[in-house]
ZAZA-260058 format. One record per residue (C-alpha): x, y, z; residue in three letters. Coordinates in steps of 0.02 Angstrom, whole numbers, plus 50000, padded with zeros to 5 digits. Example, Ala and Ser with C-alpha at 12.3 -4.5 7.8 and 13.67 -1.06 7.14 Angstrom:
# residues 2
R     px     py     pz  residu
R  50615  49775  50390     ALA
R  50684  49947  50357     SER
This chain:
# residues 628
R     px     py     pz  residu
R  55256  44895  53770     UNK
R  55252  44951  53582     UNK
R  55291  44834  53424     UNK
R  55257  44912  53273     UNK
R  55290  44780  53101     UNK
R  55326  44830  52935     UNK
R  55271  45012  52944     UNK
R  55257  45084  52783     UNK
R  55160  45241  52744     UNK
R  55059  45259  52543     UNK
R  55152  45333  52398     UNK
R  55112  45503  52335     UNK
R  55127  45562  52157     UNK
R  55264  45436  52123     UNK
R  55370  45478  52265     UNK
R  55442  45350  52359     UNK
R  55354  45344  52524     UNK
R  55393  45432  52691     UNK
R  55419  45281  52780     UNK
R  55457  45098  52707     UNK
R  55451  44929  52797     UNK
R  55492  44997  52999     UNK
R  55499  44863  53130     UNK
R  55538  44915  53306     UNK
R  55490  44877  53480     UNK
R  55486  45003  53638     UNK
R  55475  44891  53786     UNK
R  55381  44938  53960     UNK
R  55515  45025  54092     UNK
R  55619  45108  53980     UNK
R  55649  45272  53849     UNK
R  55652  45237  53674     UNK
R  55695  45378  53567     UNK
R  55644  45385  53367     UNK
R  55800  45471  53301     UNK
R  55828  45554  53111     UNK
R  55848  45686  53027     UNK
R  55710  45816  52964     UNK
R  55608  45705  52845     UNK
R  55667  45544  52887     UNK
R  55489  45479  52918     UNK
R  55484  45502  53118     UNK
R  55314  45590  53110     UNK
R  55264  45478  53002     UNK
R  55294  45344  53089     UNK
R  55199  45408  53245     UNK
R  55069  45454  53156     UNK
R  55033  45268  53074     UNK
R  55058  45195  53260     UNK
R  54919  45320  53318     UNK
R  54816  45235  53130     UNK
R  54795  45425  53096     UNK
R  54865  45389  52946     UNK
R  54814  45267  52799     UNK
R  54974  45148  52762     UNK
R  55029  44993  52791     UNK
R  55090  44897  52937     UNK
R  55016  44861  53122     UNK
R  55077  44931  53284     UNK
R  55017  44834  53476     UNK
R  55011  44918  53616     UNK
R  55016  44779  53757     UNK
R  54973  44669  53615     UNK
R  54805  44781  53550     UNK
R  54801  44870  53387     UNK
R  54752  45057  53442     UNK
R  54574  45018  53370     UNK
R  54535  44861  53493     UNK
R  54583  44997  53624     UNK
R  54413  45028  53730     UNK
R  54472  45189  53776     UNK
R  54631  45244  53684     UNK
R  54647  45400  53777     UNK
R  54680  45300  53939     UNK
R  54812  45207  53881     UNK
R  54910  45309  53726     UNK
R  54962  45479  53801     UNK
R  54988  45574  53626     UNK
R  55083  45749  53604     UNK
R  55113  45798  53417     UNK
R  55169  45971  53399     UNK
R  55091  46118  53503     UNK
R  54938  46106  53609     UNK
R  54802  46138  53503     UNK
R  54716  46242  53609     UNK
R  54575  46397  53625     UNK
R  54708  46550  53648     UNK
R  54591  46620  53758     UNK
R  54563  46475  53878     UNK
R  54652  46462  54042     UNK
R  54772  46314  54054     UNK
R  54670  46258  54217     UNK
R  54508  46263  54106     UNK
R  54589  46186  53949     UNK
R  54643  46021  54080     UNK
R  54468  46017  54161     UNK
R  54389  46011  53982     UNK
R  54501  45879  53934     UNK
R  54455  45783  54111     UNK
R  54254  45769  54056     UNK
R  54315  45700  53859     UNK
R  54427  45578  53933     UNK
R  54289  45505  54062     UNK
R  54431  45565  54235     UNK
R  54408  45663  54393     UNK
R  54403  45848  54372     UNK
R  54536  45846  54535     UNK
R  54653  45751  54387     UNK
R  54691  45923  54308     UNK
R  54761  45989  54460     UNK
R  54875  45832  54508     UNK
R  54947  45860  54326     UNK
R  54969  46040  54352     UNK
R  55092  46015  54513     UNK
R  55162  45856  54438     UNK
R  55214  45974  54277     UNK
R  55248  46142  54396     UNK
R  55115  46232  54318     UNK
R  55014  46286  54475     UNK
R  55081  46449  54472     UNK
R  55037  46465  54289     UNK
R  54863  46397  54315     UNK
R  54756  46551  54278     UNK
R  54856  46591  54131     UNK
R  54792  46609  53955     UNK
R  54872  46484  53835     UNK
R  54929  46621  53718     UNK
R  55047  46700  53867     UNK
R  55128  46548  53883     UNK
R  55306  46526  53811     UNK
R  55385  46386  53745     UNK
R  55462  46283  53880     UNK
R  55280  46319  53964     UNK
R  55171  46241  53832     UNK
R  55285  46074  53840     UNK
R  55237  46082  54010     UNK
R  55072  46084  53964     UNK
R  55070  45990  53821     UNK
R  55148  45831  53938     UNK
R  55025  45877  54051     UNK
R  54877  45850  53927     UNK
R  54974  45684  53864     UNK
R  54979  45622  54066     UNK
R  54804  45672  54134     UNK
R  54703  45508  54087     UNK
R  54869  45427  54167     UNK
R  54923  45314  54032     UNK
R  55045  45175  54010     UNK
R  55111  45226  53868     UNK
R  55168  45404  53793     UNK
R  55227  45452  53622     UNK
R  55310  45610  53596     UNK
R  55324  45706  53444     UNK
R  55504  45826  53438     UNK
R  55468  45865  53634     UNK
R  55620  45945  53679     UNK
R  55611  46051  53505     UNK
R  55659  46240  53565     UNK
R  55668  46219  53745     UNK
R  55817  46260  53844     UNK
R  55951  46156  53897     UNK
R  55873  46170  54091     UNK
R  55715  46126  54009     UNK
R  55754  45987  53918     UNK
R  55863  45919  54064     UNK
R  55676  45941  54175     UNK
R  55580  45844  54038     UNK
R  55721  45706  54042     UNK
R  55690  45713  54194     UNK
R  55473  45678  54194     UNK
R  55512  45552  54058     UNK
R  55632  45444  54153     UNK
R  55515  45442  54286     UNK
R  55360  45372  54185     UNK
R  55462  45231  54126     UNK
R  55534  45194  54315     UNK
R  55358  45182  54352     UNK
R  55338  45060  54223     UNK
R  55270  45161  54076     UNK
R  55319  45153  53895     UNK
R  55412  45313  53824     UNK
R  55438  45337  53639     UNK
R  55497  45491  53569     UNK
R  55560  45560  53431     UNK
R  55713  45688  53395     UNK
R  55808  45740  53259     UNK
R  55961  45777  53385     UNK
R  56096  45635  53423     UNK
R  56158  45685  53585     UNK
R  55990  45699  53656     UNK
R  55958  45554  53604     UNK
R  56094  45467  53704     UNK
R  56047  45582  53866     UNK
R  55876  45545  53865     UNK
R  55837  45369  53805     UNK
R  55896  45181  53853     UNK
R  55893  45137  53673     UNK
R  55899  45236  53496     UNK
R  55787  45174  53324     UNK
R  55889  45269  53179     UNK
R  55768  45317  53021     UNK
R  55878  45373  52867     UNK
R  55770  45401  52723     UNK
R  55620  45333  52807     UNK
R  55698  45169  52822     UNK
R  55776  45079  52967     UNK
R  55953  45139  52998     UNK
R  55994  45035  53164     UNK
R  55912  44990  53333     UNK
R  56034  45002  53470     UNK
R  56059  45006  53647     UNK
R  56118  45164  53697     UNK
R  56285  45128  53741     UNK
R  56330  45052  53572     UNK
R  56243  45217  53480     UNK
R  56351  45322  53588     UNK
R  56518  45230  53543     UNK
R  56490  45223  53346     UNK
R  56371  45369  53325     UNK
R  56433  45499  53439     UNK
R  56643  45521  53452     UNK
R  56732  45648  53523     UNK
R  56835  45760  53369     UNK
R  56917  45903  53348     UNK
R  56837  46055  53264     UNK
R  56949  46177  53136     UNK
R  56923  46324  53044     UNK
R  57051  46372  52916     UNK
R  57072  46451  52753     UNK
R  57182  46337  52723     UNK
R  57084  46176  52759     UNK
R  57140  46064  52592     UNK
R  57308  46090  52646     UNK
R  57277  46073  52840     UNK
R  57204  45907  52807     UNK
R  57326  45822  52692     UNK
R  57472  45860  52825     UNK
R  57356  45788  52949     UNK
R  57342  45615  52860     UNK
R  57515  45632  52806     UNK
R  57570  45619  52977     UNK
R  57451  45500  53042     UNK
R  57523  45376  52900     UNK
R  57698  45393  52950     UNK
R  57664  45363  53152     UNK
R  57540  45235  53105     UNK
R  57383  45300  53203     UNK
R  57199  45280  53175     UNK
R  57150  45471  53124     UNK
R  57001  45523  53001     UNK
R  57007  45686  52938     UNK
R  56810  45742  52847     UNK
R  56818  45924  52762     UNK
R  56653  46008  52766     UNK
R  56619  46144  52599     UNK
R  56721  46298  52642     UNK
R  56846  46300  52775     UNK
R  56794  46187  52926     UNK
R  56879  46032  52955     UNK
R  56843  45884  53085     UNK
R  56955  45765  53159     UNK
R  56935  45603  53241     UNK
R  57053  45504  53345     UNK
R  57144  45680  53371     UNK
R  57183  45811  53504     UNK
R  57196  45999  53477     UNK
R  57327  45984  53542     UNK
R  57406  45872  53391     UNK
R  57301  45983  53280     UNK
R  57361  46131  53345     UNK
R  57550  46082  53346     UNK
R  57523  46016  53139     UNK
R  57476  46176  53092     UNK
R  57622  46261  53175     UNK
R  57753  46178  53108     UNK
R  57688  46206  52950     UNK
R  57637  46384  52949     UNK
R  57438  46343  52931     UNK
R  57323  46494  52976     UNK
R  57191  46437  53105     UNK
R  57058  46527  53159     UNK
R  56968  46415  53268     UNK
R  57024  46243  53355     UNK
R  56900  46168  53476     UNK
R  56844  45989  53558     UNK
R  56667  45939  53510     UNK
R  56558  45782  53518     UNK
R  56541  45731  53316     UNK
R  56386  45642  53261     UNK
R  56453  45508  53137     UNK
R  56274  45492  53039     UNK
R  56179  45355  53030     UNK
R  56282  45256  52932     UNK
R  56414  45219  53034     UNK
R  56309  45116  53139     UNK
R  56305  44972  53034     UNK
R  56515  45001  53009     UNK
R  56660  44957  53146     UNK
R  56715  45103  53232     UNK
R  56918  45119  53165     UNK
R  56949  45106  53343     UNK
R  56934  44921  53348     UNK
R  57027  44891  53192     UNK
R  57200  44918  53250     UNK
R  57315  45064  53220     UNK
R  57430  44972  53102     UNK
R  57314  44947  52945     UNK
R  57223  45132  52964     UNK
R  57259  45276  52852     UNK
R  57165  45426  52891     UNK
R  57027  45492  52719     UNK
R  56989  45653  52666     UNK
R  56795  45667  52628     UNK
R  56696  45799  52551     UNK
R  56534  45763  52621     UNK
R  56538  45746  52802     UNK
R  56423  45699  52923     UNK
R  56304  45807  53030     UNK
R  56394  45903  53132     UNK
R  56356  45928  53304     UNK
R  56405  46117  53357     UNK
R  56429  46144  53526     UNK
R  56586  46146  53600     UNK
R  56687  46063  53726     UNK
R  56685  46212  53821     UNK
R  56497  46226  53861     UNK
R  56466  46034  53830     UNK
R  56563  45897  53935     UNK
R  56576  45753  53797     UNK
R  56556  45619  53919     UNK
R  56385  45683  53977     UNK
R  56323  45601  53825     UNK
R  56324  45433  53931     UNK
R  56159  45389  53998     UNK
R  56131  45320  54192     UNK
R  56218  45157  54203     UNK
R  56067  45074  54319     UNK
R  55919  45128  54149     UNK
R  56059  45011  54037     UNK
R  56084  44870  54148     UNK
R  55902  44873  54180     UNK
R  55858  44876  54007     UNK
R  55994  44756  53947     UNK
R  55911  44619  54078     UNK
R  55736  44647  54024     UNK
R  55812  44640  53814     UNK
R  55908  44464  53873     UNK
R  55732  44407  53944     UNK
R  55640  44415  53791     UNK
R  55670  44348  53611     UNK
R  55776  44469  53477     UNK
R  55690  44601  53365     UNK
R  55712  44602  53193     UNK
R  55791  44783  53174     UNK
R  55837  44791  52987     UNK
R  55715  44796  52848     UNK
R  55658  44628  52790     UNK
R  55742  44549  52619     UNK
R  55629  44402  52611     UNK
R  55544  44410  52455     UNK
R  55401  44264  52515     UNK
R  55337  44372  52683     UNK
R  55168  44425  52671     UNK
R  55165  44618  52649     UNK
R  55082  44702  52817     UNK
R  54914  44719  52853     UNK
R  54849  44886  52787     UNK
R  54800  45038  52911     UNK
R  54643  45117  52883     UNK
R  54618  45289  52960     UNK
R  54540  45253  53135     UNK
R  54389  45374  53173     UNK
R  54396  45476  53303     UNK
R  54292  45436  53439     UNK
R  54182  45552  53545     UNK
R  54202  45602  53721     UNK
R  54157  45488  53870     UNK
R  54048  45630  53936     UNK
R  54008  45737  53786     UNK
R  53873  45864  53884     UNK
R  53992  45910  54026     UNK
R  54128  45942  53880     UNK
R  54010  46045  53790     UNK
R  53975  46158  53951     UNK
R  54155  46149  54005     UNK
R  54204  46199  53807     UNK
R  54076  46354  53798     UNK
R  54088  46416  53973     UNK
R  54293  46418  53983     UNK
R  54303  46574  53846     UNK
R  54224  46716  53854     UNK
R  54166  46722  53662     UNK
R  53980  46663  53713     UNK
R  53953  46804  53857     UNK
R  54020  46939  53738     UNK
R  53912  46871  53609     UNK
R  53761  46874  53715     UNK
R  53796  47051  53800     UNK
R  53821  47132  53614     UNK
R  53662  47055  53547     UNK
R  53549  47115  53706     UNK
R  53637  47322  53659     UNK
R  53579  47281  53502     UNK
R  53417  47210  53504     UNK
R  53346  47360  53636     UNK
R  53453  47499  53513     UNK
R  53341  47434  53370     UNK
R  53186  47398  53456     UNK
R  53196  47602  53522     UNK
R  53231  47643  53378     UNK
R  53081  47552  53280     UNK
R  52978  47615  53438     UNK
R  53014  47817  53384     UNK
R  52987  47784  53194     UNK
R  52836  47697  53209     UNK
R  52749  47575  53108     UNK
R  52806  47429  53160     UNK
R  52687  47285  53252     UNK
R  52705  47252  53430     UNK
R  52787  47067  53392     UNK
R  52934  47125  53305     UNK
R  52945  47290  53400     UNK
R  52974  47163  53557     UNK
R  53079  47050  53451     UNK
R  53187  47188  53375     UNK
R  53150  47141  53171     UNK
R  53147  47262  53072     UNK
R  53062  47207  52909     UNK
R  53236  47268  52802     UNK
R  53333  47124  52916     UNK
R  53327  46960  52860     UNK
R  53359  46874  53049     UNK
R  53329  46989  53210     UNK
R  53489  47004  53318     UNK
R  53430  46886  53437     UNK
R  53443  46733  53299     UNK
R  53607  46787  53221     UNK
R  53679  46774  53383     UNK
R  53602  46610  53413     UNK
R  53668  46544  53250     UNK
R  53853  46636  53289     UNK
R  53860  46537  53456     UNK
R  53801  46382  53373     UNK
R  53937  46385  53228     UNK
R  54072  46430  53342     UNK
R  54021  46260  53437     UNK
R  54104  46158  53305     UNK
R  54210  46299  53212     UNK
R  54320  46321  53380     UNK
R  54336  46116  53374     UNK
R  54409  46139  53205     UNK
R  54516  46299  53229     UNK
R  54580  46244  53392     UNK
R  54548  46046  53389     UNK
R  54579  46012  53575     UNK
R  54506  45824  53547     UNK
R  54629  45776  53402     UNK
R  54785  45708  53411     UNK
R  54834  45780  53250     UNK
R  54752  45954  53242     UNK
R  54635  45917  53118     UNK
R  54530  45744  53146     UNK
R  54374  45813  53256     UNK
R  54262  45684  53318     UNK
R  54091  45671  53216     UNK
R  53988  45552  53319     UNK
R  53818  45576  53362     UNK
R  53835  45592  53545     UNK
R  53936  45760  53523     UNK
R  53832  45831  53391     UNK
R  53682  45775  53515     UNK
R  53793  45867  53662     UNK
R  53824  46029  53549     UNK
R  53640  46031  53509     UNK
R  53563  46034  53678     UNK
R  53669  46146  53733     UNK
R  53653  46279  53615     UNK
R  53466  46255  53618     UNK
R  53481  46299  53812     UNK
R  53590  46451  53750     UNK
R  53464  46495  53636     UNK
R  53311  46508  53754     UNK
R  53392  46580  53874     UNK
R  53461  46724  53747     UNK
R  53274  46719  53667     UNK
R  53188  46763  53824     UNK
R  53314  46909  53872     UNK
R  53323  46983  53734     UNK
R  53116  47013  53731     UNK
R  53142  47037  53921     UNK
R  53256  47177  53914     UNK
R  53180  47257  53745     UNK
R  53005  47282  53841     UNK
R  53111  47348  53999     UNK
R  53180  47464  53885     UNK
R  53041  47520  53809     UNK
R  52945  47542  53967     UNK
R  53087  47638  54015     UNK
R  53084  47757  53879     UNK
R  52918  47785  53790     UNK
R  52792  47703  53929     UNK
R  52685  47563  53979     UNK
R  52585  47579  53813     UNK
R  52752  47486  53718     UNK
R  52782  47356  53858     UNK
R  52613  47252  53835     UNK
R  52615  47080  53808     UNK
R  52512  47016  53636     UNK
R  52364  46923  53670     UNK
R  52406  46796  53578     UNK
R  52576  46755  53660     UNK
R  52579  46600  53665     UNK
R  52588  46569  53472     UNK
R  52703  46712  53466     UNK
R  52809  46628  53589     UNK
R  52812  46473  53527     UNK
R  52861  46541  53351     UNK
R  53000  46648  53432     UNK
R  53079  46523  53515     UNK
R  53070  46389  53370     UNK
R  53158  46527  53257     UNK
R  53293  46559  53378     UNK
R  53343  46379  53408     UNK
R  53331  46332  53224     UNK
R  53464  46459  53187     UNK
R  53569  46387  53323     UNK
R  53537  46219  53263     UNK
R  53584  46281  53093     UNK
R  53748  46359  53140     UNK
R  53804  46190  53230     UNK
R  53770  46077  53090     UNK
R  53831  46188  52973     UNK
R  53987  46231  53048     UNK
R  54011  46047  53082     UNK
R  53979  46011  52886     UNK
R  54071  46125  52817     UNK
R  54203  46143  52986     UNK
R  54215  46319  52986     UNK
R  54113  46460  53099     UNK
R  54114  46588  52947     UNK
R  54022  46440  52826     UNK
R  53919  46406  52979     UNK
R  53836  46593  52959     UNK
R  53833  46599  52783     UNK
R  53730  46423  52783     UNK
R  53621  46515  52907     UNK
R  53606  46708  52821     UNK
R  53540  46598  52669     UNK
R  53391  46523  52764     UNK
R  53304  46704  52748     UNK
R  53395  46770  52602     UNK
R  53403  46620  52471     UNK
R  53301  46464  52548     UNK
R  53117  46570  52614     UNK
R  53116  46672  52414     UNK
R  53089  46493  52344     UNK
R  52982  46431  52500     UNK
R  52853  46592  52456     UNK
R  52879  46544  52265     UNK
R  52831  46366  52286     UNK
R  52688  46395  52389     UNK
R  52601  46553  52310     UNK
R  52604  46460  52151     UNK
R  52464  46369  52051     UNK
R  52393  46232  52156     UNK
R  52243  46095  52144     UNK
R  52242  46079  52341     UNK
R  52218  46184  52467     UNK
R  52291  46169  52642     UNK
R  52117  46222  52719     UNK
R  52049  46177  52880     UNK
R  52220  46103  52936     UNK
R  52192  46160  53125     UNK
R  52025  46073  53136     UNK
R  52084  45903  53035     UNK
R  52233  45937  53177     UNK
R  52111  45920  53338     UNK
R  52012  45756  53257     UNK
R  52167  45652  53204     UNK
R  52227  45691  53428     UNK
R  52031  45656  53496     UNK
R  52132  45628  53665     UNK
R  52160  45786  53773     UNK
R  52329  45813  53813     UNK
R  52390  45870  53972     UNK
R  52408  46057  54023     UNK
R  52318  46098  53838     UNK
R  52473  46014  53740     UNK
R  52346  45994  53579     UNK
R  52356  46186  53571     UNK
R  52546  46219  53574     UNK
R  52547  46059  53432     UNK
R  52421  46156  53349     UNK
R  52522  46303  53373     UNK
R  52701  46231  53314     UNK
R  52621  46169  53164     UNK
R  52573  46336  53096     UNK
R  52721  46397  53130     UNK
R  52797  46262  53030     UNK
R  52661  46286  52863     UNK
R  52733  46474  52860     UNK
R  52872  46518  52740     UNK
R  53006  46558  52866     UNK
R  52946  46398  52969     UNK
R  52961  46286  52815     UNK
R  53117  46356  52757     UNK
R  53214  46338  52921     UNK
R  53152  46164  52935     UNK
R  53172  46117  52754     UNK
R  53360  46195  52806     UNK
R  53368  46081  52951     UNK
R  53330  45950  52889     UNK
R  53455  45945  52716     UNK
R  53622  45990  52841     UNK
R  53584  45860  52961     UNK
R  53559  45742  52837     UNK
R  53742  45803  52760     UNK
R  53807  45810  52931     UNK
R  53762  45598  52947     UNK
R  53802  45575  52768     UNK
R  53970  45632  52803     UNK
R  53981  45531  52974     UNK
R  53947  45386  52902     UNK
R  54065  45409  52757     UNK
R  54191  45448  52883     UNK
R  54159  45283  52960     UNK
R  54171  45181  52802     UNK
R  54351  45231  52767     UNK
């Protein structure tokens, strides 16, 4: 069950805000749909529910606030526009990636995929899919934590009549089951097929909240649809005659030459016109949407016929524009056992206030704070799923192994180059050797992908920024890193071997330091490319942050320390080895020994000076996140 009081989103520039003092309830075993027109305040309104918003005003689901909520995932199923997805990620993959951040068996993604009749569809990339397909999916990714409660976002927007009859369909059955369904539309008649009761927005204020039966007597009315040149004329006769035989007609003239009666056949229409020599070019039965108005009005059909004259209006109301002929208007009637349910469940509780609240004493509504989002259940197995299910990482990886043995050949027949970098592939004009750049590519794309394609947030945009992500990102693309560090000195010496000899295949003698210092370099520029990208939440200012480690950050590392100085770092190594008297198993005083040289050089001190300044931004930002 939802109750959302006194919703009421923050003024902008003077404006008068999107949505202003909403009360509503959506109660457990039934469809609520969130009806109005474009810009009436229905995304809006979702959007403060879901506290993605800063406003005013508190929504409960099952009498929570979404921020008690230990796991809001589990119980708010969320869809808001399309599925923010990688295009290049299989819509089986996508679901199993989304099983490990919502904490649910991976066997959940395919019990969504036959519940939503995507099993054929399962190997699919998510940019093939169509648009009836990604509502499938998008329901899918809304259902697979199994939730009580869904909201909905336009969900039926561009499907086809068979599809939106199917997702009727899957919505009707959550709520039989006992779920809560709340979505929104800016279309009347689906409206009245799909839900057991209708919340009007007009202006981002609350229009009516109805049970379906009453919206579909005063909102939707069957009329009769003309198209004249003549339609001034047309309609004058029209009320002329409905005066003298005393019947309850209302004649509203759209701008140009449509007209729309109610309480009227086409037959009477058609028979009008005749008599009096009116040109008609078109003269069908529709279903007319009255507007939201005429909610809070009687219908002239319970006035009486005596006292009605039939108006002439200028500005009608929305027009609904499909005809009798490929529309029954009495389909518009939804189930009779969802309204006698619903009206028994409404009679059991106490009355909700449904119009805006003229008490100038009430308390204004509790503000709503933008509620941070929070980090997967099992960030590591999200992180694998994430950078396994595309295959940007193994292109990545295959292009910088080509590259690093082209250039290491090719340092190998110029000569002149030491037997460290000739393995490594670093030429002294490159500022990073392939092998890091590709580290620090696959690092920033581990948060710029989250941002481009934000397959956490409800809202395309709000990634999460806790610690346990960042931790998840970082170990992983420190694996990626070592793994890529070691094969890309692997196959450069099989290479060489292959082409000049054994002679340009040795191994240094002092490897270990060499190996130590290779790996550190590699996995600092991965490091850097996550934390940048995170920062910064793009891949392309993920690079840039890590091209000006070499280019920008080690020029003023040299500068600082070939300067002037009193002190001399002299003797470090041996000051090293008395401070840790203690031997350390497997010789672990040497590789400290070693790690700290590598550190005291200029690269080494300007990748960790680098390190050290973006993951300080990246919690400075987390936090500040938080605060809000």
């Amino acid at each position: 069950m939802i109750q959302a009081f006194g919703l009421t989103s923050n003024t902008r520039r003077g404006l008068p805000p999107a949505l202003d003092d909403v009360s509503f309830e959506a109660r457990a075993g039934c469809v609520t749909a969130l009806l109005g027109a474009p810009g009436a305040g229905k995304t809006t309104a979702l959007r403060l529910m879901l506290e993605l918003q800063q406003g005013r005003g508190i929504t409960y689901f099952k009498g929570r606030p979404l921020h008690r909520i230990a796991h809001p995932s589990r119980e708010v199923g969320v869809l808001l526009g399309d599925v923010p997805g990688h295009p290049a990620r299989t819509v089986r993959g996508h679901l199993r990636m989304l099983c490990a951040a919502a904490g649910v068996p991976v066997r959940r993604a395919d019990e969504v995929l036959e519940a939503v009749g995507l099993v054929s569809l399962r190997d699919e990339r998510l940019s093939t899919l169509s648009r009836g397909m990604d509502r499938r999916l998008g329901l899918a990714c809304a259902l697979l934590p199994e939730p009580h409660t869904l909201l909905l976002d336009e969900p039926a927007h561009g499907l086809s009549p068979r599809e939106c009859q199917w997702l009727h369909g899957m919505l009707r059955a959550h709520a039989v089951n006992g779920g809560t369904v709340l979505l929104t539309t800016a279309d009347p008649k689906e409206a009245a097929r799909a839900a057991d009761r209708v919340v009007t927005l007009d202006s981002g204020r609350l229009a009516a909240d109805q049970d379906v039966t009453d919206f579909a007597r005063t909102r939707l009315r069957p009329r009769v649809a003309v198209r004249t040149p003549h339609a001034a004329r047309l309609a004058a006769l029209i009320a002329k005659e409905a005066r003298t035989e005393q019947r309850s007609v209302e004649v509203v003239q759209e701008e140009g030459n449509r007209l729309y009666v109610y309480g009227s056949t086409c037959a009477d229409v058609g028979e009008t016109a005749f008599r009096h020599g009116v040109l008609v070019h078109q003269l069908a039965d529709e279903v007319g949407d009255m507007g939201p108005g005429s909610a809070r009005r009687p219908p002239e059909t319970e006035q009486g016929a005596a006292g009605v004259a039939a108006t002439a209006q200028t500005q009608p109301p929305s027009p609904v524009t499909e005809t009798a002929e490929t529309d029954d208007p009495h389909d518009v009637e939804p189930p009779v056992g969802s309204i006698e349910k619903e009206r028994r469940v409404r009679e059991s509780a106490p009355p909700v206030k449904a119009l805006r609240s003229t008490d100038p004493v009430s308390p204004p509504p509790p503000p709503i704070s933008v509620r941070s989002a929070r980090s997967p259940l099992r960030p590591l197995r999200y992180e694998l799923r994430r950078a396994a299910g595309v295959s940007t990482g193994f292109l990545t990886a295959a292009a910088v192994l080509v590259t690093s043995a082209l250039i290491a050949v090719f340092l190998a027949r110029v000569g002149h180059t030491p037997q460290p970098r000739l393995l490594a592939a670093w030429p002294r004009e490159l500022p990073l050797p392939p092998a890091a750049l590709g580290a620090g590519l696959l690092g920033s794309l581990a948060f710029g992908d989250e941002f481009r394609h934000p397959a956490l947030a409800a809202d395309r945009g709000t990634v999460p920024r806790r610690l346990g992500l960042l931790a998840a990102k970082l170990v992983v693309t420190a694996a990626t890193a070592l793994v890529l560090a070691f094969l890309t000195v692997g196959c450069d010496a099989e290479v060489l071997y292959l082409v000049y000899g054994p002679e340009l295949a040795e191994v240094p003698a002092d490897w270990p330091a060499l190996s130590v210092s290779w790996i550190g370099l590699v996995i600092g520029c991965g490091w850097a490319g996550v934390l940048a990208a995170g920062i910064f939440r793009s891949t392309t200012a993920g690079l840039a942050a890590l091209v000006a480690v070499p280019v920008v950050v080690v020029p003023l590392v040299q500068k600082a320390l070939g300067g002037p100085s009193v002190r001399a770092a002299a003797g470090f190594p041996v000051r090293l080895r008395q401070v840790f008297l203690m031997q350390w198993p497997f010789g672990g005083e040497r590789y400290l020994e070693v790690a700290a040289r590598v550190i005291v050089q200029p690269v080494g001190s300007a990748l960790t000076l680098s390190l050290t300044a973006l993951l300080c931004a990246y919690l400075l930002t987390t936090l500040r996140g938080r605060v809000r």
